[in-house]
N, C-alpha and C positions, 0 to 999 in steps of 0.2 A: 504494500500500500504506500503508494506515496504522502509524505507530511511534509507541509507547506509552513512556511509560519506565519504568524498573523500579519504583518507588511507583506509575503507575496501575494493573496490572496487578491487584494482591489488589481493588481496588475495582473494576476491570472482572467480576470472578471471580463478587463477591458482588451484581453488580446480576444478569450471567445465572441466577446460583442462584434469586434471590429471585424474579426475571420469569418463569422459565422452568420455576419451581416444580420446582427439580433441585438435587441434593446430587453428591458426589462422594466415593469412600471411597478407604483402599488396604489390602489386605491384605499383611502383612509375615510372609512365609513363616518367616521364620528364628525370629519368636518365638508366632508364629501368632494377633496379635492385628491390628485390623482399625479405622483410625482414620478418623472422619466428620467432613465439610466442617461447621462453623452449620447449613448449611440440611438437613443429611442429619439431625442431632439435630431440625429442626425436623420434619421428616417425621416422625420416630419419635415425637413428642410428647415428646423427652427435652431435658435439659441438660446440656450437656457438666458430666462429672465426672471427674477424675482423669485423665482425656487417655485413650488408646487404650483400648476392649475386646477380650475375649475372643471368638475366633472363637464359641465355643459362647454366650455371652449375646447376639453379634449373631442367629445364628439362632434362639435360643430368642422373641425379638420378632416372627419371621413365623409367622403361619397356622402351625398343628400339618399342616397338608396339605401346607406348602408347603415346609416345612425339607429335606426330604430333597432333594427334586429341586434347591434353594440350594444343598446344601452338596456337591452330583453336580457341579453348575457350577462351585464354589469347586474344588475337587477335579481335575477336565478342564483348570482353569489354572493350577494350579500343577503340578502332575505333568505334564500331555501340552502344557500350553503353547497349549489352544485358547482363541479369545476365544470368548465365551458371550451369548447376549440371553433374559432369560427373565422370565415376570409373578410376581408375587405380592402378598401380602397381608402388611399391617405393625399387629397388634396393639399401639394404643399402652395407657400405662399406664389411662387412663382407661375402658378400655372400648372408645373406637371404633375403627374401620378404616379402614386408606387404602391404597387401588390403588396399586402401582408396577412399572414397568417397569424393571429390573433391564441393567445389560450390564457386563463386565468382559474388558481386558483383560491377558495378562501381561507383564511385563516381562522382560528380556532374563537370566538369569539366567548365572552363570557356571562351569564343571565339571561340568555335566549337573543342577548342584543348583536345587532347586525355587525358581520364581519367583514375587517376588511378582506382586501384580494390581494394577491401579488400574481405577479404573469409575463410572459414574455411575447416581443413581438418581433417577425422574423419576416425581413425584408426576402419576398419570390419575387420580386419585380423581371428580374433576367431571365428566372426559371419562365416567367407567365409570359411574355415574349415569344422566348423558342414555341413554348406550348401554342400559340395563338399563330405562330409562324408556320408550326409543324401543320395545323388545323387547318390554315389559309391554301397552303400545299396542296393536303389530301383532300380540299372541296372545290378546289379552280382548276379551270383549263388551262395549260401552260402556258398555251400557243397564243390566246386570246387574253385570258385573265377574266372571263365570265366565268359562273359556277357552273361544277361539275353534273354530271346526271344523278349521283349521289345526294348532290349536296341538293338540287332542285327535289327531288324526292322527299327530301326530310323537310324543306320548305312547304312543296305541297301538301304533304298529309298534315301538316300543322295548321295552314291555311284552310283547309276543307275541315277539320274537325272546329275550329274558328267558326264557319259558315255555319255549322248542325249545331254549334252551342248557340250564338246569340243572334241567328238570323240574318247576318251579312251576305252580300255578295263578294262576287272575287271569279273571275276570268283566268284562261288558260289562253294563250298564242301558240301555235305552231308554225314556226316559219322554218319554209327553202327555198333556197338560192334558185332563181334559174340558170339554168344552162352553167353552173357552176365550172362544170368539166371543160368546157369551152377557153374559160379567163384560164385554166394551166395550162391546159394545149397551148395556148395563143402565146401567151407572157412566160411562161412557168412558173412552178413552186412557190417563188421566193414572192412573188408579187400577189400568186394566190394566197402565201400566209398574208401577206399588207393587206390584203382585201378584208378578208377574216374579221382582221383587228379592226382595221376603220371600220368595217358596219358592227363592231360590238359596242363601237365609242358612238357613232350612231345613234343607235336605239339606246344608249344609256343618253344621248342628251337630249332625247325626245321624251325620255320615259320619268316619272318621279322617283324620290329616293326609294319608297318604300317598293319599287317596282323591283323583281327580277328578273334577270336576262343571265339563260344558260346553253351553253353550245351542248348540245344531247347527240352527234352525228358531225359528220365529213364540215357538209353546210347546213346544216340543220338546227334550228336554235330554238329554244321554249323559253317563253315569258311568262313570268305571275304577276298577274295586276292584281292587286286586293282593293277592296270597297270599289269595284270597279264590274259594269254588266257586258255578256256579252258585244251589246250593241256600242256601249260607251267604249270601248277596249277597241274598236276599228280606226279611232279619233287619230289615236298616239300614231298606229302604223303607218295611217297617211302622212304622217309627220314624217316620218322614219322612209316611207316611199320616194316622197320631194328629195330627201339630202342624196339619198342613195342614186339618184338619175344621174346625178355627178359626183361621182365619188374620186378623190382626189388621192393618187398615188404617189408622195411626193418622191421615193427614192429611185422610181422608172420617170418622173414629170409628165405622169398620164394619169388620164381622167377617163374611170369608165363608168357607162352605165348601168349599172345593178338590178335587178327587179326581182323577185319575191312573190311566193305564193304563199296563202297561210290560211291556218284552220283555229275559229275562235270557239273555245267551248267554256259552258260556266260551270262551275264547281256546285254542284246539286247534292244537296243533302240527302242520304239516304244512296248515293252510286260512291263507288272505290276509285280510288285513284288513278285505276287502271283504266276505267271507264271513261274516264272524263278525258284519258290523253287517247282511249281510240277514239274518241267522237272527235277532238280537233284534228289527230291524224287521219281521219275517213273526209272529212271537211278539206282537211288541205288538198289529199289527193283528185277530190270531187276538182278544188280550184284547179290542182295541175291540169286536170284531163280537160279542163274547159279551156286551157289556153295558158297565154305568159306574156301576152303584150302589156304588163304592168303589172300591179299586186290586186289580185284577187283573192274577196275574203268572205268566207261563208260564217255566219255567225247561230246554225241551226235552221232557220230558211235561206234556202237559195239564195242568196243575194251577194251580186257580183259586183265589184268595185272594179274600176281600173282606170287606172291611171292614163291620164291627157299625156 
């Protein structure tokens, strides 16, 4: 067993703090203020001032999401005396954000009166990154940087089960390229990836934040519009039709023009996921086979749009 003596101790404290990128706090029930280790100020992006805070300025520093479920935790250890492990976010004064891992336990408290906690808090901010990086990875296209058909899948069944709880609408796009084979024949590869990419920036500046746009195929892309109908969902393409008639290849200095077939289906409570993407894919094909002199869009009745 190693023995320390009492002077190594504060500098053993402050090499794990600093290594192990963790702070330590305590909150002191009796006057309800809550005092942080150096490295726990350094997490916060703060400097120590005037020695302890106020329970309410420490949680005013986390995420506006996250203070309550904090102060549920602070609250279960001094009152009910449970220890606690929970994540959250640390708004520092600058603007940015850091991941932490949160735990606290209480101390022994005496006559039934509330105890205080002591706890540590452990900077993931790097670990939450790669993880969010690694995630970014496994659910986008490489080539484009739309979402994957994985990740669209997970989007829509949350979107449709959304729809059967509270009565919303939300629209599904299937869009293909025409004559895609053509633009590689003609230019090659490298220009048919440019193409890819400019119609993904495209329909993302046609489309709202909450919209998604996913390449599912060669040319083939699916869109989730939510709180959005069928017939409202045709609005965006047209948008997305106009830019694409010239599309701008700046590293060939050619402009080609693009056109699109697609299939709109809405998300019907009560059909599967599956259903909803043959009805736009049966709808797209209906548009191929009627033609491609522009974008053609069946939204459940026939009805054919095409572009001037």
């Amino acid at each position: 067993m190693i023995e320390l003596g009492r002077n190594a101790l504060p500098d053993l404290i402050a090499m794990i703090e600093q290594t192990g990128q963790m702070g330590y706090w305590q909150l002191h029930a009796c006057s309800d203020r809550i005092s942080w280790s150096p490295q726990a100020y350094r997490i916060h992006g703060r400097h120590p001032a005037g020695g302890d805070i106020s329970r309410h300025d420490a949680l005013a520093c986390l995420h506006a999401d996250d203070r309550a479920r904090v102060e549920d935790c602070l609250r279960a250890a001094t009152e009910a005396r449970e220890n606690f492990e929970t994540n959250a976010r640390i708004m520092r004064p600058d603007g940015s954000m850091r991941y932490v891992k949160m735990a606290g336990r209480p101390l022994k408290g005496s006559n039934g009166e509330a105890a205080d906690v002591i706890g540590i808090l452990v900077d993931v901010s790097e670990f939450k990154r790669t993880e969010n990086k690694l995630r970014r990875l496994a659910e986008t296209d490489p080539l484009t940087g739309a979402a994957n058909v994985r990740r669209f899948e997970a989007i829509a069944l949350a979107e449709l089960r959304r729809t059967a709880r509270f009565g919303k609408q939300a629209s599904i796009a299937i869009i293909d390229i025409d004559r895609f084979k053509e633009i590689n024949d003609t230019f090659g590869h490298l220009v048919g990836d440019e193409v890819l990419r400019k119609f993904v920036q495209t329909m993302r500046g046609a489309l709202r934040e909450v919209d998604v746009v996913a390449r599912i195929g060669g040319d083939e892309f699916a869109i989730m519009l939510p709180e959005t109908t069928a017939a409202e969902a045709a609005i965006p393409l047209d948008r997305i039709a106009a830019v694409s008639r010239s599309l701008k290849v700046e590293s060939e200095n050619l402009t080609i023009c693009l056109t699109f077939s697609s299939g709109i289906s809405a998300l019907t409570p009560g059909l599967d996921l599956r259903e909803v993407l043959r009805s736009a894919d049966s709808l797209l094909y209906q548009a191929k086979k009627a033609g491609t002199s522009g974008v053609e869009t069946f939204t459940g009745e026939l009805r054919k749009r095409v572009s001037s």
